[in-house]
N, C-alpha and C positions, 0 to 999 in steps of 0.2 A: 913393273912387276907386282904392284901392291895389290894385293886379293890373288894370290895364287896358290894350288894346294899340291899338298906333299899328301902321295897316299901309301900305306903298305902294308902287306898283310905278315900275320900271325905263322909260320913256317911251323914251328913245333911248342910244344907244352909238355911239363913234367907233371903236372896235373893238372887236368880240365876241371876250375871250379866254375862256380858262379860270379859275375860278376858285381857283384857287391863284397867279394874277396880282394880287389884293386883298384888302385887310384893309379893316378897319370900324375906328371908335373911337362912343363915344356922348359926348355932354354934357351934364351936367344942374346946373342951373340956372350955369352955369358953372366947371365940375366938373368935368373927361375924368376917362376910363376908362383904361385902358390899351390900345393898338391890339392885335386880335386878328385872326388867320386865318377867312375864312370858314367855315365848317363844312361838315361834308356834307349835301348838298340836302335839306330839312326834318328836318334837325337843327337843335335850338337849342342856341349858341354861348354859355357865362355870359360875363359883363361886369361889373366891380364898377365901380361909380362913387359915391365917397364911401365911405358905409356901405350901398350898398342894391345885391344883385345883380338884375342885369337880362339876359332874353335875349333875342337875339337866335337868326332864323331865317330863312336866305335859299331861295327856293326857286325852284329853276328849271323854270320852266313849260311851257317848250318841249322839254324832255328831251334839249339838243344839248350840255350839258354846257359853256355856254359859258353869261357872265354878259351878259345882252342885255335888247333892249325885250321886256317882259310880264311876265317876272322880279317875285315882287318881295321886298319883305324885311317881317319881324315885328317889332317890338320889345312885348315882354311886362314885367308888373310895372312900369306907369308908378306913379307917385306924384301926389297932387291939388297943382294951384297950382305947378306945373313948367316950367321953360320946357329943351327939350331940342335937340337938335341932332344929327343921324345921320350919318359923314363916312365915305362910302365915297373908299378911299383905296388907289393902286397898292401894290402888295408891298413899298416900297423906302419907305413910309409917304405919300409926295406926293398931294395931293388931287385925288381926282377931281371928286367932286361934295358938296354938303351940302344938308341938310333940316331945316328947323327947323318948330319948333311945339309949344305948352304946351297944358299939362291947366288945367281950369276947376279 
């Protein structure tokens, strides 16, 4: 299973900023990453967590340059038997929202 990707989109938002308003961290098997800056729209962002780098790839879907519902994000190079966790998080690192879910 190693290079496999978790994708999912953005459902709602209590305010559509920009994104240089949010960073991300990942988790794996309970493990963080270190918080990083979103990237620019379908770019992928590296992420080390442990020893295993992971990207990350946010893409805005609506083209308004603002992080909202439809949005959504990648994460690439999972690992099999993983339990991970994706925390989009305000710029000042506080959490916005999390996502969890493991690889078979």
């Amino acid at each position: 299973m190693n290079g496999s990707t978790a994708s999912f989109w953005i459902a709602d938002v209590s305010q559509a900023l920009d994104r240089s308003c949010y960073r991300f961290n990942l988790q794996a098997n309970g493990v963080f990453g270190s918080a990083q800056n979103l990237g620019a729209f379908g770019t992928a962002t590296a992420i080390v967590v442990g020893d295993v780098t992971y990207t990350v790839t946010y893409d805005d879907i609506g083209g308004d340059e603002t992080v909202n519902a439809g949005d959504w994000f990648a994460v690439r190079n999972l690992r099999a038997s993983t339990e991970y966790a994706f925390y989009l998080l305000w710029s000042d690192g506080s959490q916005v929202q999390v996502r969890s879910w493991g690889t078979p």
